[in-house]
N, C-alpha and C positions, 0 to 999 in steps of 0.2 A: 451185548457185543463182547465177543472173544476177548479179555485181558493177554497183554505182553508180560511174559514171564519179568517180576523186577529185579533189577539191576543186570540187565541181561546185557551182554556185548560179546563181540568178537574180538579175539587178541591179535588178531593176523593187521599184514601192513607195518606193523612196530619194526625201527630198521636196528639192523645188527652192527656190530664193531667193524667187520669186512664187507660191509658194504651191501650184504643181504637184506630181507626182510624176512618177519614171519608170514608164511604163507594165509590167506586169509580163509575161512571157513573149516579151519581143523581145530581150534582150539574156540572153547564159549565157555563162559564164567557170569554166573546168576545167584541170586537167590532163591528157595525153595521155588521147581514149576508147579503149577498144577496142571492134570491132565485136560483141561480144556484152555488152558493158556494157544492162544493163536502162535503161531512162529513167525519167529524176524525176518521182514523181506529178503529176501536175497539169499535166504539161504536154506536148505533141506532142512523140512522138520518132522518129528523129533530125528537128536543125534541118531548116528552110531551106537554110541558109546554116554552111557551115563556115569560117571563118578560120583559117590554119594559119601559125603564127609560124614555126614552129620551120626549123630550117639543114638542108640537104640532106643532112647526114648524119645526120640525127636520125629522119628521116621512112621510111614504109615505100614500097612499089615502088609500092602500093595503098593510099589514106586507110582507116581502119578504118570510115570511115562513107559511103564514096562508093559509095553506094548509094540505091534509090529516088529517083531523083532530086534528089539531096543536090546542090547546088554546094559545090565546094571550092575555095576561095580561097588561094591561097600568098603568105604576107607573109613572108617570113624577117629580120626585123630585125636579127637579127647578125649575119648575112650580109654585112650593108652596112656592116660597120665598115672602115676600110680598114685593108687588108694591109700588115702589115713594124711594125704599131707597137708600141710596147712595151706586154704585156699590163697591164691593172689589174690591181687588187686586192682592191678595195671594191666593194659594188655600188651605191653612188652615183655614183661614177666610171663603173661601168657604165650606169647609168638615163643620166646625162646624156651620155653618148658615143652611144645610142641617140638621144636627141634632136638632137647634129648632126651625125650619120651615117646615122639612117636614118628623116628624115622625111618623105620621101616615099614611103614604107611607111604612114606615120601617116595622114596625108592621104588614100592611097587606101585606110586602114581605115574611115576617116567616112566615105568613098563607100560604102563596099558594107553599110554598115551604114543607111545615110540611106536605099538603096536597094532593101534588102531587102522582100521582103513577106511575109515571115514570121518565125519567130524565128530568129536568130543565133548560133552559139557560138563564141567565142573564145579558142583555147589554145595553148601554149604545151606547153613538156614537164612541169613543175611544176604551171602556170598562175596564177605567180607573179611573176617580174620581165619579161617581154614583156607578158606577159599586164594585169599589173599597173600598168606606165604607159599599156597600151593603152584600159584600162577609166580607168583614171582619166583620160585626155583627154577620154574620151567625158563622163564624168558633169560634167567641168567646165564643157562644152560649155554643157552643159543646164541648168546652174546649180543642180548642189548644191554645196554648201558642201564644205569643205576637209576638215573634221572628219570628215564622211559617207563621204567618199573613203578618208582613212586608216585608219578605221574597217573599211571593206569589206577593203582590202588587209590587213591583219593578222588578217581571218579565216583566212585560208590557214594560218596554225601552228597550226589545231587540226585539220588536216587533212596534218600534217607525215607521218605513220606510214603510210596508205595512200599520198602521192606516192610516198615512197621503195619502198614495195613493187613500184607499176606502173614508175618508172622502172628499177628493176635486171630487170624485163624486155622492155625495150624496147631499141630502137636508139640506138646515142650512149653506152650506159652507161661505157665504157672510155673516152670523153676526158669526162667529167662525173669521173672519178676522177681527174683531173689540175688541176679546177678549183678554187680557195684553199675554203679553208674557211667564208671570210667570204660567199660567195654560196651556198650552203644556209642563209643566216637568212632572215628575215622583220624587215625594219629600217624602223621610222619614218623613221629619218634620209633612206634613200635616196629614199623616194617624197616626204618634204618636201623636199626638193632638186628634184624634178621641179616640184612645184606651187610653188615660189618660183620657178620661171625662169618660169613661164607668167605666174603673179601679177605678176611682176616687168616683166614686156612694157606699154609703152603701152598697146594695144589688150588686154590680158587674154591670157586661151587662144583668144579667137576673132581676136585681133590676132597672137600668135603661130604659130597653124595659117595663115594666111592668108597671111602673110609668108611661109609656106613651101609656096605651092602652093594652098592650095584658098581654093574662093570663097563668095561669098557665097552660094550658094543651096547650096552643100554641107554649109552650116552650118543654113540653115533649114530642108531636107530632115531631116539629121539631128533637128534637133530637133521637127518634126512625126512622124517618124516613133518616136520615142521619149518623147513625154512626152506622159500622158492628161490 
């Protein structure tokens, strides 16, 4: 029987500060698919649009879903951390080392998502800590609140037993066994550490995306293209 891609959801339904919500079936957040993973009721499968976090040695020769005219999009966020520095520890340390090392990954994640015309998914190898500050820029973008954000993000540890299943067969699994033990949790701390540097910015998260590259109509694209 066809496995569900794990930790798979839709972001859509989350309500905004004006009284919006995210529209449902444009935005999905998982960990690694494979290409015979079944799709979630109710909604068109495979995406549009694939986003693919994850580090070149994580990934296969072929996306599992680059197919039927799937786009697949390569963001490798840790990728962009620069070489020779002394590794973390914490994955707050990590979230915010992705913020000023590879935000221009971030930036052109708003783009291909403001962009799309159809529904998106965005993963990671977990689809937990790339995955998880990626989605959360997004939803701050759009003005849900903090609480809704962290909330979505700590859903991922009731989906802890199937990540580790698909990741021990996948690619990457032998340096993921080299990585502290503090980066397999699911940590409040780390993602309120994201959303205080954005909160923390003059301009907000649209002040702090913007400082780093993208413009203003990438913000209002995204946000028409995401909230009903």
């Amino acid at each position: 029987m066809p496995e569900l891609t794990p930790n798979l959801r839709d972001i859509g339904d989350l309500p905004t500060h004006d009284g919006r919500v995210v529209a449902p079936g444009r935005v999905l957040r998982s960990a690694v698919p494979a290409a015979k993973d079944a799709g979630p009721d109710g909604l068109s499968w495979p995406p549009t649009v694939v986003i693919d976090l994850r580090s070149p040695g994580e990934v296969e020769p072929i996306h599992p879903l680059a197919q039927n005219g799937v786009r697949v999009v390569s963001l490798p966020l840790l990728s962009a951390l620069r070489p020779g520095q002394a590794r973390v520890e914490t994955l707050q340390a990590l979230y915010l080392q992705m913020l000023d090392e590879a935000s221009v990954y971030l930036v052109e994640l708003v783009r291909e998502v403001g962009q799309a015309s159809g529904a998106t998914l965005i993963h990671c190898a977990a689809g937990k800590d790339r995955t998880g500050v990626s989605i959360a820029l997004l939803l701050r973008l759009v003005g849900v609140s903090r609480g809704h954000v962290v909330d979505d993000y700590l859903l991922t540890a009731d989906a802890g037993r199937e990540i580790m299943a698909r990741l021990r067969r996948g690619a990457g699994h032998r340096h993921r066994s080299t990585l502290p033990a503090a980066f397999f949790d699911v940590s409040p701390d780390a993602i309120e550490a994201v959303l205080d540097v954005w909160d923390g910015h003059a301009g907000g998260t649209e002040g702090w995306l913007r400082e780093m590259g993208a413009s203003a109509d990438d913000v209002d694209r995204l946000r028409r293209t995401l909230l009903a």
